[in-house]
C-alpha positions in Angstrom: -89.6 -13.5 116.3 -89.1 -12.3 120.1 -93.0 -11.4 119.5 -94.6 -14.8 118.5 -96.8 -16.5 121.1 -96.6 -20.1 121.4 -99.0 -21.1 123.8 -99.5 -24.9 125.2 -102.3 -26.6 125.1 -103.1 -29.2 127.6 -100.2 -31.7 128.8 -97.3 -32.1 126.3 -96.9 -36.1 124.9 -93.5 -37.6 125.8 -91.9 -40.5 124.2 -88.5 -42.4 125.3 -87.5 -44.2 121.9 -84.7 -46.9 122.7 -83.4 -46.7 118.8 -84.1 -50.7 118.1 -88.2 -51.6 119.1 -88.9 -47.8 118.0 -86.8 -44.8 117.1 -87.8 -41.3 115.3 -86.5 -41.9 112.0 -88.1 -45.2 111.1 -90.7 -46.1 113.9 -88.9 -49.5 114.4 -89.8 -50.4 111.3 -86.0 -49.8 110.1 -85.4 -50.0 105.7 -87.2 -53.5 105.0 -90.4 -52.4 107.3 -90.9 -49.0 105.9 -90.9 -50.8 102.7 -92.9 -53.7 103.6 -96.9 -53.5 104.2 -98.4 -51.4 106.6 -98.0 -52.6 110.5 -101.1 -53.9 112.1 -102.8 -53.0 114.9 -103.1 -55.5 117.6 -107.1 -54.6 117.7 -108.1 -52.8 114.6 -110.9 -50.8 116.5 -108.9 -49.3 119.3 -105.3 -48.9 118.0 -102.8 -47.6 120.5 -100.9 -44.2 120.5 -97.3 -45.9 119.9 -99.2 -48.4 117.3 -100.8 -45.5 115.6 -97.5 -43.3 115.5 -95.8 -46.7 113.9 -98.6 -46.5 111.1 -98.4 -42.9 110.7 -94.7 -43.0 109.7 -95.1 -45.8 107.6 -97.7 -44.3 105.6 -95.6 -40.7 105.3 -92.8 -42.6 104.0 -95.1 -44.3 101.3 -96.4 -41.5 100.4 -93.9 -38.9 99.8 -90.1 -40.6 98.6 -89.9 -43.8 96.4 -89.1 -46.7 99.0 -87.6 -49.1 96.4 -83.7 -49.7 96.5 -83.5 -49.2 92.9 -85.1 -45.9 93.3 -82.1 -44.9 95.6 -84.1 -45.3 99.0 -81.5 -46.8 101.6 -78.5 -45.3 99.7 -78.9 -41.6 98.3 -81.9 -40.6 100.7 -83.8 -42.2 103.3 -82.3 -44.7 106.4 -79.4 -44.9 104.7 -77.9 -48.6 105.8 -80.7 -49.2 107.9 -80.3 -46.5 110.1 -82.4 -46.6 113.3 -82.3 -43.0 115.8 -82.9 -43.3 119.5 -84.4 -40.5 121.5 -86.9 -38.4 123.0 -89.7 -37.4 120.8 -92.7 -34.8 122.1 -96.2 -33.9 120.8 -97.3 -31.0 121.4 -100.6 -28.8 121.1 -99.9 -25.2 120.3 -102.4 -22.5 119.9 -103.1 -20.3 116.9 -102.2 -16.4 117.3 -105.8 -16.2 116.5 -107.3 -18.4 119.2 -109.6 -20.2 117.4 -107.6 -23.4 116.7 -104.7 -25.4 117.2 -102.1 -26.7 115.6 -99.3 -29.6 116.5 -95.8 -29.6 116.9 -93.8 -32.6 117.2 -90.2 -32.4 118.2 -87.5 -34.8 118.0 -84.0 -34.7 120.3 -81.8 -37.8 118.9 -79.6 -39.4 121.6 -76.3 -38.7 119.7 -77.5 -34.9 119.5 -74.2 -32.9 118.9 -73.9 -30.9 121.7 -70.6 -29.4 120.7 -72.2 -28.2 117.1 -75.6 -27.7 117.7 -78.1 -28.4 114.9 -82.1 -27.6 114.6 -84.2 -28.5 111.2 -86.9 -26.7 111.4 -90.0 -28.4 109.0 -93.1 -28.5 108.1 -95.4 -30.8 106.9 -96.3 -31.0 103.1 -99.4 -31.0 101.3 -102.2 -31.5 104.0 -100.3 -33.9 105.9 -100.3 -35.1 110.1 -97.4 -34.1 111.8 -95.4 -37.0 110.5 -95.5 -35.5 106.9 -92.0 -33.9 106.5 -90.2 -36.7 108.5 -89.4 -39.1 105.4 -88.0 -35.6 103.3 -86.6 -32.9 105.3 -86.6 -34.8 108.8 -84.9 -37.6 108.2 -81.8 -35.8 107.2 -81.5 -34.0 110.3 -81.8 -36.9 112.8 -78.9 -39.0 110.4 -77.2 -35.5 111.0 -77.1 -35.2 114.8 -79.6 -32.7 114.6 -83.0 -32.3 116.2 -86.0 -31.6 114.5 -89.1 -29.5 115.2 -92.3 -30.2 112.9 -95.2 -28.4 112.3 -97.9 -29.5 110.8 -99.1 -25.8 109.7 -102.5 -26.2 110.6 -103.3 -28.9 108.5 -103.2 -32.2 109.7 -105.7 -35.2 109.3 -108.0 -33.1 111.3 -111.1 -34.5 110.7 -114.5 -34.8 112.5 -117.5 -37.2 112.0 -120.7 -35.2 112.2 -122.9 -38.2 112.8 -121.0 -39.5 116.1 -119.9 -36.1 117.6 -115.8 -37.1 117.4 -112.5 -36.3 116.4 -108.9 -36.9 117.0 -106.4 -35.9 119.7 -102.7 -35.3 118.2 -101.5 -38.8 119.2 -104.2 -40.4 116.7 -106.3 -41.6 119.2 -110.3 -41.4 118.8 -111.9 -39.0 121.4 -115.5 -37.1 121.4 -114.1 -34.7 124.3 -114.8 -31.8 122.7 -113.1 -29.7 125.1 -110.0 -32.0 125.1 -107.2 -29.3 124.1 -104.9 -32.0 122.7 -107.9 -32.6 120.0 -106.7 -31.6 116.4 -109.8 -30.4 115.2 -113.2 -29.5 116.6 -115.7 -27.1 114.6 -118.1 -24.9 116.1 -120.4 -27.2 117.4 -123.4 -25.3 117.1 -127.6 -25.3 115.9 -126.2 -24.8 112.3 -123.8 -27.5 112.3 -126.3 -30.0 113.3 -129.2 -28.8 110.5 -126.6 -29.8 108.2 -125.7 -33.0 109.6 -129.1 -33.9 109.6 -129.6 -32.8 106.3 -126.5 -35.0 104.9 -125.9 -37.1 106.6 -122.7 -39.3 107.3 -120.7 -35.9 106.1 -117.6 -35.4 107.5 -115.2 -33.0 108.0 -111.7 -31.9 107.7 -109.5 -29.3 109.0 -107.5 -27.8 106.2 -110.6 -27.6 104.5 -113.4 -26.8 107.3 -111.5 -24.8 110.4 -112.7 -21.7 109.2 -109.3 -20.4 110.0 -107.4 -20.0 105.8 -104.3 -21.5 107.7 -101.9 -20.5 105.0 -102.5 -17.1 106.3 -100.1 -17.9 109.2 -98.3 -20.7 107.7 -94.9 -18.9 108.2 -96.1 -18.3 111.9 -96.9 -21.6 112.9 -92.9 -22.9 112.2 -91.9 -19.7 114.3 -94.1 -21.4 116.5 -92.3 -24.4 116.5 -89.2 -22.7 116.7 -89.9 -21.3 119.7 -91.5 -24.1 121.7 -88.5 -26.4 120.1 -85.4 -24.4 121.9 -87.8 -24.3 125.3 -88.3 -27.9 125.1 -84.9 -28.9 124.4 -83.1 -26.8 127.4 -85.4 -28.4 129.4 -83.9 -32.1 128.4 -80.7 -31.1 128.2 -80.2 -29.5 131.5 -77.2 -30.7 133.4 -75.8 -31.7 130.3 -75.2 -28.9 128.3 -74.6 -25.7 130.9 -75.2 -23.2 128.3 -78.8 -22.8 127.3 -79.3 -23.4 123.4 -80.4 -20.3 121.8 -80.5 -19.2 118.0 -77.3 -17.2 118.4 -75.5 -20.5 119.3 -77.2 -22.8 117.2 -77.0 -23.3 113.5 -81.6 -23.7 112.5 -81.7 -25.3 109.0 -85.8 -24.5 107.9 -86.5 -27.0 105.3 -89.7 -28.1 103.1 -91.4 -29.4 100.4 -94.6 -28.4 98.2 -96.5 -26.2 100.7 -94.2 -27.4 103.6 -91.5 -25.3 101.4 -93.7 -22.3 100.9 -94.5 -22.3 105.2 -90.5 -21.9 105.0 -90.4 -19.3 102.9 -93.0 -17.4 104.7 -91.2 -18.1 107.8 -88.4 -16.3 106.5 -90.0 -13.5 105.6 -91.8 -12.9 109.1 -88.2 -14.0 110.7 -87.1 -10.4 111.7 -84.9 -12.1 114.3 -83.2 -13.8 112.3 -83.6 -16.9 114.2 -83.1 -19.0 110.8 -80.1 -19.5 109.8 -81.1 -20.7 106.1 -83.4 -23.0 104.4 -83.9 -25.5 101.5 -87.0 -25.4 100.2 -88.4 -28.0 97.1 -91.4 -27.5 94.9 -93.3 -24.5 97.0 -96.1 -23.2 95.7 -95.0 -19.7 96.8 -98.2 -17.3 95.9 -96.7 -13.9 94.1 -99.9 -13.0 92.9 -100.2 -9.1 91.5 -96.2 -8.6 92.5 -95.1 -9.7 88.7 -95.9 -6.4 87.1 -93.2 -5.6 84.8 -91.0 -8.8 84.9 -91.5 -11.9 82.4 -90.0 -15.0 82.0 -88.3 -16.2 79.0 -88.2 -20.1 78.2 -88.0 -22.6 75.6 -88.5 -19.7 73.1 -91.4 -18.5 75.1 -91.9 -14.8 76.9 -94.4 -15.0 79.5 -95.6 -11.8 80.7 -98.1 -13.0 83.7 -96.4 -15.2 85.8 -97.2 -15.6 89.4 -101.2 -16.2 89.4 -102.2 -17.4 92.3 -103.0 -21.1 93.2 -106.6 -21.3 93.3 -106.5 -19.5 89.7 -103.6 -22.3 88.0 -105.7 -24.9 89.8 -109.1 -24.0 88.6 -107.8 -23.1 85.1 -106.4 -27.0 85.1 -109.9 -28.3 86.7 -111.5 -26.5 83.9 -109.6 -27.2 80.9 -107.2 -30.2 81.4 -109.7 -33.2 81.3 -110.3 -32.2 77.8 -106.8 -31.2 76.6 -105.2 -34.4 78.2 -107.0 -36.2 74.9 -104.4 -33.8 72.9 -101.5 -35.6 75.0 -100.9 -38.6 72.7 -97.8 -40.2 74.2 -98.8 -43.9 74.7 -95.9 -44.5 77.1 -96.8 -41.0 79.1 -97.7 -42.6 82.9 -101.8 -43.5 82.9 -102.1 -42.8 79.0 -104.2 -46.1 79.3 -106.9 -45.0 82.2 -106.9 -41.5 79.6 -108.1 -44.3 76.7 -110.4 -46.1 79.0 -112.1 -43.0 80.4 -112.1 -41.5 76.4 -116.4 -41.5 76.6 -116.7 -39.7 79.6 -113.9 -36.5 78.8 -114.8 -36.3 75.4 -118.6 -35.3 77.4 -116.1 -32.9 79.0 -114.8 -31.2 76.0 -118.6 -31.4 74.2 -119.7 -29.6 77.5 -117.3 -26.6 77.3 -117.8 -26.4 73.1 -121.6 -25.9 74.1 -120.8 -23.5 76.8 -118.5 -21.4 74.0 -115.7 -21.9 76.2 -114.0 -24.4 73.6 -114.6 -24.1 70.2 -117.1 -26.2 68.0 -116.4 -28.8 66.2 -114.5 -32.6 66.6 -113.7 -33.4 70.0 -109.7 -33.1 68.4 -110.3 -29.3 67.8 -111.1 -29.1 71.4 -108.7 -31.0 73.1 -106.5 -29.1 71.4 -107.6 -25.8 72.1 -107.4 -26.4 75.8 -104.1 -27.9 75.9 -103.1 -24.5 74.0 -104.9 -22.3 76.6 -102.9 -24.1 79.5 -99.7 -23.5 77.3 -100.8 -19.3 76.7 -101.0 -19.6 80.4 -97.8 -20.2 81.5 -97.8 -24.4 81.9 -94.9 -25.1 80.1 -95.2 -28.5 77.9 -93.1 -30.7 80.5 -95.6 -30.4 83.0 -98.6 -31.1 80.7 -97.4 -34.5 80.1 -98.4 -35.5 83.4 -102.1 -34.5 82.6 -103.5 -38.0 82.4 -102.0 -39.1 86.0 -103.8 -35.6 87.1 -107.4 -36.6 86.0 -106.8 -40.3 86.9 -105.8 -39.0 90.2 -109.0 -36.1 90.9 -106.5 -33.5 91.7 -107.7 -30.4 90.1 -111.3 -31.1 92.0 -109.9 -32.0 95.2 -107.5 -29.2 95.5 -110.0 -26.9 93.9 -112.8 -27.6 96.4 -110.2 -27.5 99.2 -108.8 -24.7 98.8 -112.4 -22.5 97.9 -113.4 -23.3 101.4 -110.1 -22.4 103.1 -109.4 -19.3 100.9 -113.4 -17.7 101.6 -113.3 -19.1 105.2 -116.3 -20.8 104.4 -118.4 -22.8 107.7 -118.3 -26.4 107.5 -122.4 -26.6 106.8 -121.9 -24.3 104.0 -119.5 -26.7 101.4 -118.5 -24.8 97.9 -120.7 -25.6 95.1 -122.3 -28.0 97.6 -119.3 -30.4 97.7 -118.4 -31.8 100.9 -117.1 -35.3 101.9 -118.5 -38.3 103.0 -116.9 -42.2 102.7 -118.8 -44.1 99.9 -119.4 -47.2 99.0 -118.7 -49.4 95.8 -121.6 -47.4 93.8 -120.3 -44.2 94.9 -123.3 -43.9 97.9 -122.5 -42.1 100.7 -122.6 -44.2 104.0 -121.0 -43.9 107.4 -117.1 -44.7 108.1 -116.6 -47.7 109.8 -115.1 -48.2 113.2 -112.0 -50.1 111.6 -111.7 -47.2 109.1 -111.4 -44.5 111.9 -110.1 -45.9 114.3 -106.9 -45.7 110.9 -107.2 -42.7 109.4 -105.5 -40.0 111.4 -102.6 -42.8 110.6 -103.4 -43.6 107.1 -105.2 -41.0 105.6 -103.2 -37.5 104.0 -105.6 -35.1 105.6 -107.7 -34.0 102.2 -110.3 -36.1 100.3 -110.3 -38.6 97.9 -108.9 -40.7 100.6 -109.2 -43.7 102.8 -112.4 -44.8 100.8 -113.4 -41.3 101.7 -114.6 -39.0 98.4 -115.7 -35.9 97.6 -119.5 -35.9 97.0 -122.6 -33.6 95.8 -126.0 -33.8 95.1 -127.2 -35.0 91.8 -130.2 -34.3 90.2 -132.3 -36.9 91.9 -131.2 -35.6 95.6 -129.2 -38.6 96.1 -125.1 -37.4 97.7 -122.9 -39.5 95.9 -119.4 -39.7 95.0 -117.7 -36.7 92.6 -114.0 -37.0 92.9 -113.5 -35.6 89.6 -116.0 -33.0 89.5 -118.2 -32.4 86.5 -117.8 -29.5 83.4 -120.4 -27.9 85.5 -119.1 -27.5 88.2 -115.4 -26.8 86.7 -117.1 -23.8 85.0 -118.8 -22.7 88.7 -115.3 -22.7 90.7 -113.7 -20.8 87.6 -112.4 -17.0 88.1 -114.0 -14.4 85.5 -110.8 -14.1 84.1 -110.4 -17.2 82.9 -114.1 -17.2 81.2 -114.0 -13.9 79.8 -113.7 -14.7 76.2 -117.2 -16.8 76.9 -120.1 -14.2 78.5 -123.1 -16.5 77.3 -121.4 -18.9 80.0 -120.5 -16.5 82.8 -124.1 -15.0 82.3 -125.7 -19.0 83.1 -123.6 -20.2 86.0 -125.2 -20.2 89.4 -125.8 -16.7 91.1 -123.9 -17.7 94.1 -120.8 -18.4 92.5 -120.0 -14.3 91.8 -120.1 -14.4 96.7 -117.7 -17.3 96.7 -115.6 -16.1 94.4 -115.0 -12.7 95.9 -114.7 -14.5 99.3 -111.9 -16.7 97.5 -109.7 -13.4 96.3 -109.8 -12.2 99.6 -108.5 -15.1 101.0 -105.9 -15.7 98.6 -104.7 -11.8 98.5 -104.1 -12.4 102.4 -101.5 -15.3 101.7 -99.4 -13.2 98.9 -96.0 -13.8 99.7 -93.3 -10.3 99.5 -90.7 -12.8 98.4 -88.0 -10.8 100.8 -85.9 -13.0 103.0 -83.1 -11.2 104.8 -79.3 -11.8 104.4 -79.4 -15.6 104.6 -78.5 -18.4 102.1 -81.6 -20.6 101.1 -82.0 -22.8 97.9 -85.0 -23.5 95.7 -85.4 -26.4 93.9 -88.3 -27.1 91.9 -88.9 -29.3 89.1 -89.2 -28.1 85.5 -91.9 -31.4 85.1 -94.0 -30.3 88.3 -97.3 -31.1 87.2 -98.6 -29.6 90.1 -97.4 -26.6 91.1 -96.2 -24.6 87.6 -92.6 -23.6 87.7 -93.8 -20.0 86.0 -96.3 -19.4 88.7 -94.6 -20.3 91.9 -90.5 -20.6 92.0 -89.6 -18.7 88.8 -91.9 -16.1 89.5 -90.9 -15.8 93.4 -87.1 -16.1 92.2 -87.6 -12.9 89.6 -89.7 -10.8 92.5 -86.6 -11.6 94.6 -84.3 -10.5 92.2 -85.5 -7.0 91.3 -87.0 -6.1 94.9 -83.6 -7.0 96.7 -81.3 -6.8 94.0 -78.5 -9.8 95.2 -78.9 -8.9 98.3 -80.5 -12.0 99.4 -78.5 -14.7 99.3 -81.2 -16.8 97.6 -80.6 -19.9 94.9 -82.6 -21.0 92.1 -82.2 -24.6 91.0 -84.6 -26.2 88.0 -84.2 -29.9 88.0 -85.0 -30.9 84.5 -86.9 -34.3 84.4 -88.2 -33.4 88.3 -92.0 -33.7 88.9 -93.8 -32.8 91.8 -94.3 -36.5 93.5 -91.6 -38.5 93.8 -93.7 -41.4 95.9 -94.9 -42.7 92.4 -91.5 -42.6 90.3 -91.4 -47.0 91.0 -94.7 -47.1 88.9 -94.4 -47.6 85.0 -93.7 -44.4 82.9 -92.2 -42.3 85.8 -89.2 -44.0 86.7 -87.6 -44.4 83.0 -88.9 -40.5 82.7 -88.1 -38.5 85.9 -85.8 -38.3 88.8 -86.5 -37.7 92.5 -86.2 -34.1 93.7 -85.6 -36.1 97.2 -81.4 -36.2 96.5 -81.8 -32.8 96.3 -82.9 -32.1 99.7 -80.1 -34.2 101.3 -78.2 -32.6 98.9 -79.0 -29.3 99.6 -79.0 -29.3 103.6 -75.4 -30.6 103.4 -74.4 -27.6 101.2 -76.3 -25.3 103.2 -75.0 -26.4 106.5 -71.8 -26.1 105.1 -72.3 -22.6 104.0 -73.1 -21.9 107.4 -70.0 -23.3 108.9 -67.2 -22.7 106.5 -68.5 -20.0 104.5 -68.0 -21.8 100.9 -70.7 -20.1 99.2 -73.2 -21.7 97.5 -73.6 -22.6 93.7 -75.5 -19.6 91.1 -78.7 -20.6 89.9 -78.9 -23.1 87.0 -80.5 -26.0 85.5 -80.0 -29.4 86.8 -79.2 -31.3 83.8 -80.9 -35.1 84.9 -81.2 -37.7 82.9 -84.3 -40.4 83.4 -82.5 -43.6 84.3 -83.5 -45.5 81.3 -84.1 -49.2 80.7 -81.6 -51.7 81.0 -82.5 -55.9 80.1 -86.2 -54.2 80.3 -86.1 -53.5 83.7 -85.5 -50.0 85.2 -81.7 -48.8 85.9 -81.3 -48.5 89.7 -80.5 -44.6 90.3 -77.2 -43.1 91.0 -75.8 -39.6 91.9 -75.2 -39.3 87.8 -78.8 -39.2 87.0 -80.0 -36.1 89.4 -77.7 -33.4 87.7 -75.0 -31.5 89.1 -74.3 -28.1 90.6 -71.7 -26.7 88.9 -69.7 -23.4 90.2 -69.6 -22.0 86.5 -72.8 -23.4 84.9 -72.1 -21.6 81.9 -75.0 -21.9 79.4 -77.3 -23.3 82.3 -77.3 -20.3 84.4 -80.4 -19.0 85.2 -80.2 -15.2 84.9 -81.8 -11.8 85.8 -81.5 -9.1 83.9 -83.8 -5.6 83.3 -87.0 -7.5 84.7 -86.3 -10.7 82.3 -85.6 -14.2 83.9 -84.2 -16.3 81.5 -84.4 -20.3 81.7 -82.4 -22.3 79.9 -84.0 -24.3 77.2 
């Protein structure tokens, strides 16, 4: 740790919150406003910084937890009573240990900081989030707690840049085409090639995660050391002549928390942590990359033994782009969440399916024989049946495309004017044409938009045959089959032969980018606790936490103090568990955080050690006069001491979940 470079950029941002017209936790808003409608900006066109910062939370709040009182927002997680949190709260641009980008840091000091027990929560944003994106999970629990928080947003962000007008955004949200601004979040090389395609395609814009050049999961773990660092700096310097002895890791307890990929930075923090400057973590959902580390181990679950867990998450995502539009017609629960837009959209999959049959990657025959066979190939590959259940909010949603073309650009460090499979991102308008983003729309976005396409009236969009760009949020067969690995279409070589002779350079340039973000899945002598849920639709439970939890377990042998908990009705977003067919089906892996950071912070302090690994025995909340129970404590499980037949065990390279 003593060797991570944190270098400023440009003037740090400093904010005085007096805890009633703002504060850190709920941007003023306070319970009712966070779940109210989005605040307004005084001029739509030129929003200011403290206006924009308003929005921002707002919008992270919305998007991550469930804001409804019956879905336990207010009481189990969240402001709990309406609690407001006056402080200081910093921005800050920090560079990358490569030089060739930035990232942000934001850290909050609450005015009831507890000097006496000192307290840092470390976090980092999820998904490709702004800065604000692990406040409403991870965050929020640490300011109620007397704690400050440092955030990261991992080198992600709602970086994005309009080609046409030659502008970006600085970290405060603010609209700026100073390119050499060093608070600006994202500024590609501006450069002969960058304006061909421009000109080409025009209205194209482009966004960090995606476009930087940089694969920033590479140095995810290395960008919360980052924060780490810059956080104790920051906060001797505002508490001098109040506290006389500096803070420093030795004398303060640093909880590292996360969700989704927020949780994987965490993990990877860990592991480059030599220091030991964290003192433990929680960590929900992360899609932790094991890939080629699983030799010899399986997994054994609900009468199942896989033998290759742990592919990576380009592979898992493609292999769902590729197949799951057609085997979601095999899901035939009418009361499974979008089962309706799955009926309405029938015409258009059932193409899908006929495409693959033709292509030899499906069999021949009715569209039933089809569906079914890809439902069964997701199944042979390790997606257990929970999480398949979810397939028709995937494809209603464009996630396997989005994430797919995302991640192939970030992965094979691609330059923005050279998009995968030609798919880059433009806004669109009602028939899917691209046009240009409107000055109310961008003057909002860094606010309201979560940093990777479809978003904000912003889609992804390619070429059709006719020349024209226009929106392709959920991909085509086509192109499915042109972003799929070999493995995945080696039973069908006349199809493999036909695709596009590009795709063999992009894919290579893909598997070198995601062999340089394998995680080693060794994390010192420190408690941390995993919690994923079995229903993750997402991120598969076989290829991220049960895989990283078995590599754990025979590489340090109990020496790490690590925890595996599987929530059993837990999905991957708990933002949509108000909307019909989620919250009578699945709980919130939100409790679990709060949850979790109590237990670990009072590992650290007492030394009561944590729970074994198990299963979380939930229970959806069910229906009550035909309106959805409100939740309580009694339907997210319980950690038991002695789980008895719910521990999850290790034994001779076998992990065994219980059914």
């Amino acid at each position: 740790m003593e060797q991570v470079s944190a270098e400023l950029l440009g003037s740090p941002l400093r904010y005085e919150l007096d805890g009633r017209s703002d504060d850190l936790l709920t941007g003023g808003l306070g319970l009712e406003g966070l779940r109210g409608p989005p605040p307004p900006f005084a001029n739509p066109v030129r929003p200011t910084p403290p206006e924009l910062r308003r929005r921002a939370i707002h919008s992270a709040y919305r998007g991550l937890v469930d804001t409804s009182d019956a879905g336990g927002f207010g009481r189990l997680f969240g402001p709990v009573g309406d609690a407001r949190v006056a402080g200081v709260e910093y921005l800050l641009a920090i560079r990358t240990p490569g030089g060739a980008g930035s990232t942000t840091v934001l850290l909050q000091l609450p005015g009831d900081f507890d000097l006496k027990n000192p307290c840092l929560v470390a976090v980092a944003s999820s998904g490709s989030r702004g800065i604000y994106g692990a406040l409403p999970t991870a965050g929020e629990w640490g300011l109620r707690h007397r704690c400050a928080v440092v955030h990261t947003d991992k080198g992600t962000g709602v970086g994005v840049w309009d080609i046409d007008r030659g502008r970006g955004y600085r970290i405060d949200g603010t609209l700026s085409a100073d390119a050499a601004d060093p608070l600006m979040t994202f500024v590609p090389p501006l450069v002969a090639e960058l304006a061909e395609f421009g000109k080409a395609s025009p209205h194209s814009l482009l966004f960090k995660h995606a476009n930087s050049g940089q694969n920033p999961e590479a140095d995810w773990g290395t960008y919360l050391l980052q924060a780490i660092k810059v956080a104790f700096a920051f906060l001797n310097r505002e508490l001098a002549g109040v506290r006389t002895e500096l803070l420093t890791p030795e004398n303060t307890v640093v909880l590292a928390a996360g969700t989704s990929n927020g949780g994987a930075a965490v993990l990877r923090a860990l592991e480059r942590d030599r220091a030991g400057w964290i003192s433990g973590a929680v960590v929900l959902e992360p899609n932790a990359v094991v890939s080629g580390r699983t030799g010899g181990l399986s997994i054994e679950y609900g009468g199942r033994r896989l033998s290759d867990s742990g592919i990576g998450l380009y592979d898992y995502t493609s292999l769902h782009f590729l197949y799951q539009p057609c085997a979601v017609l095999a899901e035939r629960d009418a009361g499974a969440p979008f089962y309706a837009e799955t009926e309405r959209r029938r015409p258009e999959l059932e193409a899908w399916c006929r495409t693959l049959q033709a292509e030899g990657v499906l069999p021949a025959g009715p569209i039933e024989r089809a569906a079914t066979a890809a439902r069964e190939a997701l199944v042979a590959a390790g997606i257990v049946p929970a999480a398949l259940a979810l397939g028709h909010f995937n494809i209603a949603t464009h996630l396997w495309s989005a994430i797919t073309t995302v991640y192939a650009s970030a992965y094979a460090r691609l330059p923005p004017w050279q998009p995968p499979c030609g798919v880059g991102f433009a806004a669109t308008d009602a028939d899917g044409r691209v046009r240009a983003l409107n000055d109310a729309e961008a003057a909002s976005l860094w606010a309201d938009g979560n940093g990777i396409p479809p978003t904000m009236g912003i889609a992804l969009v390619s070429r059709g045959a006719d020349g024209e760009r226009r929106a392709a949020n959920s991909g085509s067969a086509a192109e499915a089959l042109a972003f799929a690995p070999d493995r995945i279409l080696a039973h069908a070589p006349a199809a493999l032969a036909a695709l596009p002779a590009g795709r063999s350079a992009l894919l290579a340039a893909v598997r070198a980018g995601q062999d340089e973000v394998v995680m080693t899945a060794r994390l010192g002598n420190r408690p941390v606790m995993i919690f994923h849920g079995r229903a993750d639709g997402l991120i598969p439970v076989n290829h991220s936490s049960r895989a990283y939890y078995a590599i754990n377990q025979r590489d340090r042998g109990g020496r790490d103090e690590l925890k595996y908990y599987e929530v059993e009705h837990g999905n991957h977003f708990d933002a949509v568990l108000a909307l019909p067919g989620f919250a009578n089906g699945y709980v919130p892996l939100q409790v679990w955080m709060v949850r979790g950071l109590a237990l670990l912070l009072e590992r650290l302090r007492s030394g009561r050690l944590l729970p074994p690994s198990q299963v979380l025995r939930s229970r959806p909340r069910g229906m009550v006069a035909g309106v959805v129970a409100p939740l309580g404590e009694e339907h997210v499980g319980m950690l038991r001491s002695d789980p008895g037949r719910d521990a999850i065990t290790f034994r001779n390279g076998v992990l065994s979940i219980p059914d």
